[in-house]
N, C-alpha and C positions, 0 to 999 in steps of 0.2 A: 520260373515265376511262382510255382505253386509251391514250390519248397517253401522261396521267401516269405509267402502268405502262413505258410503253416510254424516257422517259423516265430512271425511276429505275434501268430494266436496263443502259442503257445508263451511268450513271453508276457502279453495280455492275461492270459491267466495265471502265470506264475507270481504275476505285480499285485496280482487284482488278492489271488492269495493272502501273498505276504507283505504284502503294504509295508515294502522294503525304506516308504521316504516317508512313513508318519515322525512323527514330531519325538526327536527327542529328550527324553527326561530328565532334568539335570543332576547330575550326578553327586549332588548334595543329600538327597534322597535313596536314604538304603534300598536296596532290591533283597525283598525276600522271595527265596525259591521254593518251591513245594515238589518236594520227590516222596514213592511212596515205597518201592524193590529196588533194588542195584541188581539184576541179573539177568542173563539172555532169554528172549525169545521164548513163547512156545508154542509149537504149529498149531493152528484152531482153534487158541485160549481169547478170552474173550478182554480180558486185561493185558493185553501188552502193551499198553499206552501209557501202561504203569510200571512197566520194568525196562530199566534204562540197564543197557548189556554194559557189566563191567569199562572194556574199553573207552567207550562213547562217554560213562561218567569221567574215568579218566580224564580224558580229552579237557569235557569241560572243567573241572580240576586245574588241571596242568595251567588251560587259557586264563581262568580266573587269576593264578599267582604266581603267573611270570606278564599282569598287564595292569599291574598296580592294583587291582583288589584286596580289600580287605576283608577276612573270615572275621564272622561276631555271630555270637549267640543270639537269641530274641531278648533274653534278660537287659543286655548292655544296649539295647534301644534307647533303654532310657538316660544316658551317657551322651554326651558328643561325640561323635563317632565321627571317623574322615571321609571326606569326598570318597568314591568309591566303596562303597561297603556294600558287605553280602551277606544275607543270611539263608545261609542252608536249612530246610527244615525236612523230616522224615516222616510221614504220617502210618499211624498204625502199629508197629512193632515186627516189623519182618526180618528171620534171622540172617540173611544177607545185609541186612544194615551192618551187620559184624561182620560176616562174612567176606565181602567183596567192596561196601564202599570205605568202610573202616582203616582198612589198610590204606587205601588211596587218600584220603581225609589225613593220616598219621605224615604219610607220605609227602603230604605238600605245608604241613602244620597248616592245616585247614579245623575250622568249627561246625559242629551241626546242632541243630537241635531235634529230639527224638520225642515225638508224641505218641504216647504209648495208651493203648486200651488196657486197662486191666485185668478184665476175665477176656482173656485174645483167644485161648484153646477151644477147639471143637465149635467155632462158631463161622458163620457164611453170613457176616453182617451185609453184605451186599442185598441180603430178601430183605434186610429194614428198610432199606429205598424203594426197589422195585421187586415184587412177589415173583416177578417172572425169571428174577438172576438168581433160578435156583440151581447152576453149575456145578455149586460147591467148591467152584476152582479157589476163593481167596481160602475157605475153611481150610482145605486141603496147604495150601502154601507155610510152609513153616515157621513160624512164631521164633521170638525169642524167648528165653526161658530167666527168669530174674538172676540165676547166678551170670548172666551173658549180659542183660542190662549193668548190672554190678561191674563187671569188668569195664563195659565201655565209659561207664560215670567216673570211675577211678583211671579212665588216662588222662583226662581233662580236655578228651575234643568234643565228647559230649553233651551238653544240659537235657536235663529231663524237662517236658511238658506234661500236660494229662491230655489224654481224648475220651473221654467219660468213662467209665464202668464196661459195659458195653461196645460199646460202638453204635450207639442208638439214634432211632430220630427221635428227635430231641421234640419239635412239633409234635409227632404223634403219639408222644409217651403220656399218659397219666399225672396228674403235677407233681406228685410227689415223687415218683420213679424220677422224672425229670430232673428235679432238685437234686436228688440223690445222685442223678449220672454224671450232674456237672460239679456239685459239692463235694460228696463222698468220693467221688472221680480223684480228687486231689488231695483230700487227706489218707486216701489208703495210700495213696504212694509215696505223700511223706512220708507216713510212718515206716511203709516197706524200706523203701531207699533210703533215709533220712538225710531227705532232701529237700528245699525248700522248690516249689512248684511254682514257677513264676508265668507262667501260660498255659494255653488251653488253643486246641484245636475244633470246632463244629464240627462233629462227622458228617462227614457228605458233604458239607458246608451249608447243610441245612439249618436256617436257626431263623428265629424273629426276636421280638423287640423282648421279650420273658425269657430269653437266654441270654441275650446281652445283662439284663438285671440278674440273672442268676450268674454268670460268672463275675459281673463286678460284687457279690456278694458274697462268692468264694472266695476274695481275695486275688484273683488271678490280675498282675498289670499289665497285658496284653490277652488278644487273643486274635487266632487269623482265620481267614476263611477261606473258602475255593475262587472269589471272589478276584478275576483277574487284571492286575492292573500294580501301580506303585505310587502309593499314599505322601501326597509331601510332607513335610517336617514345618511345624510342631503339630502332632498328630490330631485333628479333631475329632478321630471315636480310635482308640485305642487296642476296645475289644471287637473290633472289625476290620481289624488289617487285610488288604489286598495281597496275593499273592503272585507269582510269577511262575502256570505250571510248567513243568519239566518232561516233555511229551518221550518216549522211548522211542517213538518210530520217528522223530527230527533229529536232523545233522547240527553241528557244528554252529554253521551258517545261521539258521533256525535259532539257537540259544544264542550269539550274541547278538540278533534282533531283537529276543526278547529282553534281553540285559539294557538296551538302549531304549525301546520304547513303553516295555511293562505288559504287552502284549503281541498275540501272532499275527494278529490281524486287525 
């Protein structure tokens, strides 16, 4: 009898969790994903919630396009797009983006899109949020290097985003700094990539109503935030798209929940 009790507790909290029967979303409504590493584990690292080990991206991979998903960029949002769609996105510029999810991405003719900081070198943007995530573990994580962004923009499963200059908060910067992380954010990497920048990510997803006017003022037709959940169609704020995160320490199980609800819980 006590099994059985412990048991049903345990399933009581496993339910209460993952709120396995909320409501699902219909599938007319793109799901965009927010990944930020592709790669394993590190014992005592303070972000591993951010790096999804090889395999496990696989996995979801693999499920995504053998179950009728469709890969799209954030650009082709603005497109009719089909029941099922997916947008992959990459925040920050980590060289495992080429590394390890790039070939799997190639692998299933899948798309992502890569929002990339600009000055990414020698920098621990993690103290812009919180003073105390002085680790230095993300400084330390290796960057990509623009001739690496250049290859993955030339296979075409790529599209470029901006994530500001920085990696800043956007709230706590100065106006001018500000404008310049979310403006200049995106015309230096036109000009480096010669590419046209059609989104913007909020670092941290921190942002208010003066960065929403500053990206619609950069030109940006989208922009997404950390904001979890999946926005119905036709979008009514466009520079504030919900996202769907991509947690490294959840199974399988776990991602197509969130592929049908918009969230874990």
């Amino acid at each position: 009898m006590i099994f059985v009790l412990i048991d049903l507790l345990l399933l009581l909290v496993w339910s209460t969790q993952y709120r396995w029967w909320g409501r699902t979303i219909d599938y007319k409504h793109p799901r965009i994903l927010m990944y930020h590493m592709v790669s394993g584990h590190r014992r005592g690292a303070k972000f591993n919630k951010l790096r999804v080990p090889p395999a496990q991206f696989e996995r979801q991979v693999a499920y995504l396009a053998g179950n009728g998903w469709t890969f799209a960029h954030v650009s082709e949002l603005k497109n009719a797009l089909p029941d099922k769609t997916v947008v992959l996105t990459f925040d920050d510029g980590y060289r495992d983006n080429l590394e390890y999810a790039h070939p799997i991405l190639a692998r299933y003719k899948a798309k992502a899109t890569l929002y990339l900081v600009e000055d990414r070198f020698d920098r621990d943007w993690s103290t812009a949020k919180k003073a105390h995530h002085d680790s230095g573990e993300l400084m330390q994580e290796p960057k990509l290097s623009d001739a690496e962004v250049e290859t993955m923009l030339a296979s075409g499963v790529w599209e470029l985003g901006a994530h500001t200059l920085t990696h800043a908060n956007l709230p706590a910067a100065e106006p001018q700094l500000r404008a310049d992380e979310v403006i200049q954010g995106r015309t230096v990497l036109q000009q480096k990539f010669n590419q046209s920048i059609p989104s913007f990510a909020y670092p941290f997803g921190i942002y208010d109503t003066e960065d929403v006017r500053l990206a619609e003022q950069a030109g940006y037709d989208f922009a997404v935030t950390t904001k979890e959940g999946i926005d119905p169609l036709p979008y009514a704020k466009p520079l504030e798209l919900k996202r769907i995160k991509v947690s490294g320490k959840e199974g399988l199980w776990s991602f197509k929940l969130r592929l049908r609800t918009g969230r874990r819980k």
